[in-house]
TIKOL-360781 format. One record per residue (C-alpha): residue in three letters; x, y, z. Coordinates in steps of 0.1 Angstrom, whole numbers, padded with zeros to 4 digits, always signed. Layout:
// TIKOL-360781
AlaXYZ
...
This chain:
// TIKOL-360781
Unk+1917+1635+0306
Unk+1943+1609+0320
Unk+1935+1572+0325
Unk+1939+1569+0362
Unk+1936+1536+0374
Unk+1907+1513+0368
Unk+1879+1546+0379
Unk+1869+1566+0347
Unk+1867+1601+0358
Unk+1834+1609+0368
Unk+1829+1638+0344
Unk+1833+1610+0315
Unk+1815+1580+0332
Unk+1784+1607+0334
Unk+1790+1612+0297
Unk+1790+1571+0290
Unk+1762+1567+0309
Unk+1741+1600+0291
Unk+1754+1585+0256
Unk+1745+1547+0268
Unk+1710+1564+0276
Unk+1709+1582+0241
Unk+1713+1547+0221
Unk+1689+1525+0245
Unk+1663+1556+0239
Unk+1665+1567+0210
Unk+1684+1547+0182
Unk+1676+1516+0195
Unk+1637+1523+0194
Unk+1644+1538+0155
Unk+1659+1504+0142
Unk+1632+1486+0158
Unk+1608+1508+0135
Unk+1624+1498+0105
Unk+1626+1462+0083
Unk+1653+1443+0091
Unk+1661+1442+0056
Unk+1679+1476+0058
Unk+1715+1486+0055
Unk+1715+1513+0076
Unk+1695+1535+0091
Unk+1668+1553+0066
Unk+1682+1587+0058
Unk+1647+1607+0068
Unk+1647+1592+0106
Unk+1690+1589+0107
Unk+1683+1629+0103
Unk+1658+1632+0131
Unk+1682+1615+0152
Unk+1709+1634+0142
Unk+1693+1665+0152
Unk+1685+1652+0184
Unk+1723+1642+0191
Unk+1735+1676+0179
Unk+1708+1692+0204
Unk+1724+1670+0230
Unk+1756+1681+0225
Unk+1770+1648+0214
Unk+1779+1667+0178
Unk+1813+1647+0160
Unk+1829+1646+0199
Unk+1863+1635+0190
Unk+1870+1662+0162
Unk+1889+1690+0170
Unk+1872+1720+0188
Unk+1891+1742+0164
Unk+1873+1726+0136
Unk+1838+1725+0154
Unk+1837+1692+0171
Unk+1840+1681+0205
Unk+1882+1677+0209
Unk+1877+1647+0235
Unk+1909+1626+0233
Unk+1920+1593+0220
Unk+1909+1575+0254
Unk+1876+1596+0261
Unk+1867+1588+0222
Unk+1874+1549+0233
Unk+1851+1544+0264
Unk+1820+1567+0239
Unk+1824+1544+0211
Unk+1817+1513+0229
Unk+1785+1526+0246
Unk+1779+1541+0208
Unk+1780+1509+0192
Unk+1755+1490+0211
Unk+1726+1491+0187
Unk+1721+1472+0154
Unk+1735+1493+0127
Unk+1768+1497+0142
Unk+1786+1484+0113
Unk+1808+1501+0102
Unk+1804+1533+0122
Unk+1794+1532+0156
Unk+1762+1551+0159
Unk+1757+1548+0124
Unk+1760+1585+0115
Unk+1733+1597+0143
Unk+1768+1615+0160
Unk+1782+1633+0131
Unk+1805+1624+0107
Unk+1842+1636+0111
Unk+1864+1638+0079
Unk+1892+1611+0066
Unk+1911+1624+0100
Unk+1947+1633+0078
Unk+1927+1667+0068
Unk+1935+1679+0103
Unk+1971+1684+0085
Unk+1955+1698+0057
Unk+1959+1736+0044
Unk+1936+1762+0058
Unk+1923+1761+0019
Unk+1914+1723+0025
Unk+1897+1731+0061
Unk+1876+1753+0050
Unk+1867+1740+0018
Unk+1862+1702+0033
Unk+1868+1696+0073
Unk+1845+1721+0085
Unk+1813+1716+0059
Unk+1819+1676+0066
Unk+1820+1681+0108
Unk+1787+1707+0108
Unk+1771+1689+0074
Unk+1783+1652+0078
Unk+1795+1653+0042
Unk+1807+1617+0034
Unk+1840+1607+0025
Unk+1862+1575+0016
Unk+1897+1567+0017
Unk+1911+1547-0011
Unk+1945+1531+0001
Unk+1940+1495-0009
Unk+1948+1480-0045
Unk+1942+1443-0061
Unk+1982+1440-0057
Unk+1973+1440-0018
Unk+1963+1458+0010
Unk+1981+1454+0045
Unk+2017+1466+0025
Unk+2007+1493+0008
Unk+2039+1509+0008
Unk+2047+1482-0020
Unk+2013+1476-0033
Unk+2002+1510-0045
Unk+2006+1514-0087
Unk+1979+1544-0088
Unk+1999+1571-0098
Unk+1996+1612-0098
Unk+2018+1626-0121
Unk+2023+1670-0120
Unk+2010+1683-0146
Unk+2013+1721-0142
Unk+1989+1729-0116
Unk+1972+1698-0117
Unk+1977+1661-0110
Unk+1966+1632-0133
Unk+1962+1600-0113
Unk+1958+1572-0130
Unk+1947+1536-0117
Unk+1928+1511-0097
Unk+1915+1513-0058
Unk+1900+1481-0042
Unk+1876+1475-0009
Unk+1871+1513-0006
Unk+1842+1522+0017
Unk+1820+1544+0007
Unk+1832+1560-0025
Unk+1795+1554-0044
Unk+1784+1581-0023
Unk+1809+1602-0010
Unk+1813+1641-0015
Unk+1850+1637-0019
Unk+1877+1613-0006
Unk+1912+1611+0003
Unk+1935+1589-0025
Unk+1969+1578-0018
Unk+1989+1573-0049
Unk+2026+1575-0058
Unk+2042+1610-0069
Unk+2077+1596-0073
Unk+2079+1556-0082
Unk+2111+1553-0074
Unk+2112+1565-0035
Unk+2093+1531-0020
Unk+2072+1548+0004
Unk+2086+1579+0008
Unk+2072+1583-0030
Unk+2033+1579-0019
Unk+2014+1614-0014
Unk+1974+1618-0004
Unk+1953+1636-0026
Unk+1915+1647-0023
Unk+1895+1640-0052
Unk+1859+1648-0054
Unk+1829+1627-0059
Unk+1821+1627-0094
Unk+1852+1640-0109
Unk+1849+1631-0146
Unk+1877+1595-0150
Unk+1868+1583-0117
Unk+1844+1550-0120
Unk+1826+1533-0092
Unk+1812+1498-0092
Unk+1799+1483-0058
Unk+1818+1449-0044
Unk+1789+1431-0027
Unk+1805+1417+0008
Unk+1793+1397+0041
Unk+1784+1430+0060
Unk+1754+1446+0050
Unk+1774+1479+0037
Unk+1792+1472+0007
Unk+1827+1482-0001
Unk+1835+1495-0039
Unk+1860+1495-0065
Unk+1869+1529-0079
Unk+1895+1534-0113
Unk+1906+1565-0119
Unk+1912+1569-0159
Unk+1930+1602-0162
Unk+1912+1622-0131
Unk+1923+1656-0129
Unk+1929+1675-0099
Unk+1938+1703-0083
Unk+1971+1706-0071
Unk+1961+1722-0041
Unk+1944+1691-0035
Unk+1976+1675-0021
Unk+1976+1674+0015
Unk+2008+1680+0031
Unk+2036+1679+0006
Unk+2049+1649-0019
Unk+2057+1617-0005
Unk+2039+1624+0026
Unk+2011+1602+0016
Unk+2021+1572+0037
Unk+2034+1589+0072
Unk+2001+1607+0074
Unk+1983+1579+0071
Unk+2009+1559+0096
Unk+1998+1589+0124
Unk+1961+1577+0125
Unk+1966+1542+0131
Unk+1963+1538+0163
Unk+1931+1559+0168
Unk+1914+1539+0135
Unk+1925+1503+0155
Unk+1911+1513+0189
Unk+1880+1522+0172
Unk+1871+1491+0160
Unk+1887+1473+0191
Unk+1859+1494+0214
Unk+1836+1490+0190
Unk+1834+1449+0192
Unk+1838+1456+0231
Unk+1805+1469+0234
Unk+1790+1450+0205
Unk+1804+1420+0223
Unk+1786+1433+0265
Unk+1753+1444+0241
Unk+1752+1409+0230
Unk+1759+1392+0262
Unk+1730+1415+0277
Unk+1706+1399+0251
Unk+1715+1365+0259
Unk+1716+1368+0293
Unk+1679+1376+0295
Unk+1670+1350+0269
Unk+1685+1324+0288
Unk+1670+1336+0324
Unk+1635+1335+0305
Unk+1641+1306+0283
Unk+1630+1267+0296
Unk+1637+1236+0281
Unk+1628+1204+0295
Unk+1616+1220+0322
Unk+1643+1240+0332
Unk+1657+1271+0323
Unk+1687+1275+0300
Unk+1701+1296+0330
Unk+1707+1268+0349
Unk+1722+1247+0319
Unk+1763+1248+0329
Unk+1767+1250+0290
Unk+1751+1278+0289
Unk+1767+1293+0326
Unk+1801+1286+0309
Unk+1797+1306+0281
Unk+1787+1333+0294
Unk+1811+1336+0321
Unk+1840+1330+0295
Unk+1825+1358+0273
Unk+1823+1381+0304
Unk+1861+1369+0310
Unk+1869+1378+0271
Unk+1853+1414+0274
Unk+1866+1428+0303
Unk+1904+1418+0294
Unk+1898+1433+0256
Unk+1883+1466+0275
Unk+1913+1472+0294
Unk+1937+1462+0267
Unk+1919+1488+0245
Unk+1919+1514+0273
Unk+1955+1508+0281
Unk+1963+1515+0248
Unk+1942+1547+0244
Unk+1959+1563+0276
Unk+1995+1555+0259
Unk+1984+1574+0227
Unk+1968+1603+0251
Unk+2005+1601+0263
Unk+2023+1608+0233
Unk+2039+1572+0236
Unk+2044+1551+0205
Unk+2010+1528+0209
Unk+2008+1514+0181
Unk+2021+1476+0191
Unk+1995+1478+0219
Unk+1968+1490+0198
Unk+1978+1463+0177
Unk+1969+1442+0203
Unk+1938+1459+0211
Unk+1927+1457+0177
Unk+1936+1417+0178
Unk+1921+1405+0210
Unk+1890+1430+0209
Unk+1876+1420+0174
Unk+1885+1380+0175
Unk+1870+1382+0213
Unk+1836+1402+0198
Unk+1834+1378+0171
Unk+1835+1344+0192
Unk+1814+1364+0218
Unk+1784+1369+0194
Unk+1792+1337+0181
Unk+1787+1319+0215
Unk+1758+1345+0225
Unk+1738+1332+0191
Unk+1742+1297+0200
Unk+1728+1302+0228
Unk+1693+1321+0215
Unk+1691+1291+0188
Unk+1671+1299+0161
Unk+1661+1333+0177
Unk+1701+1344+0170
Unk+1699+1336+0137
Unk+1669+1364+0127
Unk+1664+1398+0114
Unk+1645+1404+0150
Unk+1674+1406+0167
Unk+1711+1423+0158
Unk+1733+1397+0168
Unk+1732+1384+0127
Unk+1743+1419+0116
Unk+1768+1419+0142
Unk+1784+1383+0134
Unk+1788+1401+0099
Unk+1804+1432+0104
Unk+1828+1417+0133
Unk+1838+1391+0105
Unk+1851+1418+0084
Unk+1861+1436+0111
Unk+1890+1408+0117
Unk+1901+1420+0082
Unk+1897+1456+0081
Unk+1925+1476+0097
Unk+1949+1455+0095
Unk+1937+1416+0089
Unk+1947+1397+0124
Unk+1977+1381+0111
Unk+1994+1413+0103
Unk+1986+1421+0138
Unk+2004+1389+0153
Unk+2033+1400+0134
Unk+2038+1431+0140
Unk+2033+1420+0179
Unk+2057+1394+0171
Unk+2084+1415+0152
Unk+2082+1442+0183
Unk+2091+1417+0202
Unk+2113+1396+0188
Unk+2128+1428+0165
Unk+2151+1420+0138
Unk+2152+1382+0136
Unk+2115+1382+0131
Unk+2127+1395+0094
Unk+2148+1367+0094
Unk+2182+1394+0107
Unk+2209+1383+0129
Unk+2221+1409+0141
């Protein structure tokens, strides 16, 4: 469905609006019901709600019919996830889980073995999975930072190593590892691999971080697998990953969007409500400015996140412009909550409201993806090519 203009097609507006109505009615009212201490959604009521979204039809939209989900595009996906992250536990999936889980998304490439034995039973099950890419030697160049190897061994590979910040893995069925085949090929040497939860060698030990989800180290001490667990072919590792790039930056770029309106929302009617010193705080110019500068901030990180989207839907390169997406929308959600708890005082600063949870998930949401500084660079080197690696010609 093409992006036409600054009018969402009314087919998908009426789907925003149905999802918007799904959250405010249902997922928002199921939080309220639970201690603020909580990480996530409980998994007895996240399965009610589950239920109720795949009886909606809302069931893992932007997987591929094929594999039993919804096959919306890259910009239909988009405009959803920012009405699906407007509720507290939006960190780090939007919705939380309540809409399905879809697979680490290189499995679309995967064998018809690997479908079947992982994509499907993780679209109609919502299986859990991680994807271990990052290492203590660094993160945003992994091309040059991976040392977990996976050596053939007959019909098996060995891998050997250390993953760091990988979401997930204390829990997951299986994930998706990306270690090098051939140490001599740079990135061309650096394949993906599916390893199972639980395989005997592989340790996990939980990193405690700001957000409220923790991330996890995982070592792999001689973990075999099977060596029809590598997906595509050796030394494909790192261009499969490259391919979902964009989609994974737009996420999170739509998802501070809406974080960032839901936010404003809350203030909003604080402020209209709100006197002190016998006035309201609506009528405080402090207060006026920072709102209207937040509305400002949201609407041009919306359509830089939607412009992007349509390129992808395209088959353009988008990545430089999800880059900037990715950029503007999570430093924008950031200050935006930021500003909106100011504004609430102490009120901003509790468990009663989600604005704490969200100032903590969009911190490490600057990071994630791609930290922002990588993301002025690479804005930088398409721009400026060559000479901003120092070339001069």
């Amino acid at each position: 469905m093409p992006f036409q203009g600054f009018d969402l097609p009314e087919d998908l507006k009426m789907l925003s609006d149905t999802i918007a109505e799904f959250v405010r009615g249902e997922i928002v009212p199921a939080e309220s019901a639970v201690s603020g201490d909580e990480r996530a959604i409980p998994a007895e009521q996240l399965a009610v709600l589950q239920k109720k979204a795949r009886d909606a039809g809302f069931w893992c939209l932007e997987a591929p019919k094929e594999f039993g989900g919804g096959g919306l595009s890259t910009f239909e996906g988009t405009v959803l996830t920012e009405q699906m992250a407007k509720h507290r536990y939006s960190f780090p999936s939007p919705g939380g889980g309540v809409f399905g889980i879809e697979p680490p998304v290189v499995l679309y490439k995967g064998s018809p073995h690997q479908i079947e034995k992982y994509v499907v039973p993780t679209i109609e099950n919502s299986w859990s999975a991680f994807t271990a890419i990052s290492e203590p030697t660094g993160g945003s160049d992994p091309a040059r930072a991976i040392r977990t190897t996976a050596t053939r061994d007959g019909d098996t590979y060995r891998i050997n190593g250390r993953k760091l910040w990988t979401t997930g893995a204390d829990s997951a069925r299986y994930g998706i590892v990306y270690a090098r085949t051939d140490r001599a090929a740079g990135r061309k040497g650096i394949s993906a691999l599916i390893v199972d939860g639980g395989t005997p060698g592989m340790n996990v030990t939980g990193v405690p971080v700001l957000r409220d989800h923790w991330t996890t180290e995982v070592r792999f001490d001689d973990v075999v697998v099977p060596a029809e667990n590598l997906v595509g072919e050796e030394g494909q590792g790192f261009g499969l990953a490259q391919q979902w790039l964009v989609r994974g930056r737009l996420r999170y770029a739509a998802q501070a969007v809406g974080v960032a309106e839901e936010a404003v929302r809350i203030a909003t009617e604080w402020a209209k409500s709100r006197e002190t010193f016998g006035a309201l705080l609506a009528t405080r110019q402090a207060v006026q400015f920072a709102i209207a500068d937040a509305r400002v901030r949201i609407n041009a990180a919306r359509h830089l996140t939607w412009e992007a989207a349509w390129e992808a839907d395209q088959g353009r390169d988008a990545r430089t412009k999800a880059s900037i997406a990715k950029l503007y929308g999570t430093e924008t959600g950031f200050a935006v909550v930021d500003a909106m708890m100011q504004i609430l005082g102490g009120m901003g600063m509790t468990k009663d409201l989600p604005l704490e949870h969200w100032f903590r998930g969009l911190r490490v949401a600057r990071v994630v993806e791609g930290p922002s500084e990588i993301h002025r660079f690479l804005i930088a080197r398409d721009i400026l090519g060559g000479a901003a690696l120092g070339r001069t010609s």
